[in-house]
C-alpha positions in Angstrom: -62.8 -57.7 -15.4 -64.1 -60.5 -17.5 -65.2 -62.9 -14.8 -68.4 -64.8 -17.1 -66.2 -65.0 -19.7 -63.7 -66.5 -17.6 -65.8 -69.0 -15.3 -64.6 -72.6 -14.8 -61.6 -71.6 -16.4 -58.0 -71.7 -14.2 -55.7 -68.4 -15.0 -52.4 -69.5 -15.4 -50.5 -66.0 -15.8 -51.0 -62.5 -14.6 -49.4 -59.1 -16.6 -49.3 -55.8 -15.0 -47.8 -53.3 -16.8 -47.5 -49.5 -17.6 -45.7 -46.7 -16.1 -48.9 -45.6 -13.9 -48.2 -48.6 -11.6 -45.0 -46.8 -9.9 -47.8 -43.9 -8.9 -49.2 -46.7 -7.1 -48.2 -47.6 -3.3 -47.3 -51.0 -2.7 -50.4 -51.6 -0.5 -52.6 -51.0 -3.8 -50.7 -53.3 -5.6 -51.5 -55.9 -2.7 -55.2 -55.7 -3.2 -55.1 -55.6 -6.6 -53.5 -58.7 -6.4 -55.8 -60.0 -4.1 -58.8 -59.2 -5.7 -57.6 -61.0 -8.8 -57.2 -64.2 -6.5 -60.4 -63.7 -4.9 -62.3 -63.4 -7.7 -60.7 -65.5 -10.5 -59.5 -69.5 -10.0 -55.6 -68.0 -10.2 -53.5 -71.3 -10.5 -50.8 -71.7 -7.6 -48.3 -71.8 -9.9 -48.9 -68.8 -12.2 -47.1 -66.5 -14.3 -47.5 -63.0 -11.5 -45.4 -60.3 -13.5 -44.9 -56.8 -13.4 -43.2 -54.4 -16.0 -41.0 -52.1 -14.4 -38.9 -49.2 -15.1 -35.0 -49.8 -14.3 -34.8 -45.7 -13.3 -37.7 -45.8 -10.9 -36.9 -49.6 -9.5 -34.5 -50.3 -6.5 -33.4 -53.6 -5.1 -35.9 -52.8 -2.1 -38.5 -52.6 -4.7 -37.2 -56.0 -6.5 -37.8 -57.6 -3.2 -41.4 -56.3 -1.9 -42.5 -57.1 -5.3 -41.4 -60.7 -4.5 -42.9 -60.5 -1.2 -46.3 -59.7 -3.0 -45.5 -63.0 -5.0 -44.1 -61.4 -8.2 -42.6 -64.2 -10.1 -41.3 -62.3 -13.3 -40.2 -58.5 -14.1 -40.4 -57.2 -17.3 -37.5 -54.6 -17.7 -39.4 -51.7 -20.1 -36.6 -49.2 -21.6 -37.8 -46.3 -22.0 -34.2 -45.0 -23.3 -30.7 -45.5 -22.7 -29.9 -42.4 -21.2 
């Protein structure tokens, strides 16, 4: 993380994305989340997105990433199989 380079300054959006994140339990996606707000000035009112896989997601996935205050979801199309 870039913290100095980012001191003073308000983040106003927040991108996780890859395929590795599905390897990930919820819980780790939790703190990783809260360690971004702990140590960054994360604006109330940011951008929090997530690509996501439509074969891997499920509407109880949808909605714990919501929980975890996920505002956006990038769809990412692997193939249309």
């Amino acid at each position: 993380m870039r913290k100095p380079a980012l001191s003073g300054q308000t983040i106003t959006s927040v991108y996780l994305g890859g395929e590795d994140l599905f390897q990930y339990p919820m819980g780790n996606l939790s703190k990783l989340l809260s360690a971004i707000q702990c140590h960054f000035a994360v604006d109330r009112k940011a951008e929090l997105s997530i690509e996501v896989e439509p074969s891997k997601a499920s509407i109880p996935y949808f909605t714990l990433l919501r929980q975890l205050g996920f505002n956006r979801v990038v769809l990412n199309i692997q193939s249309f199989d």
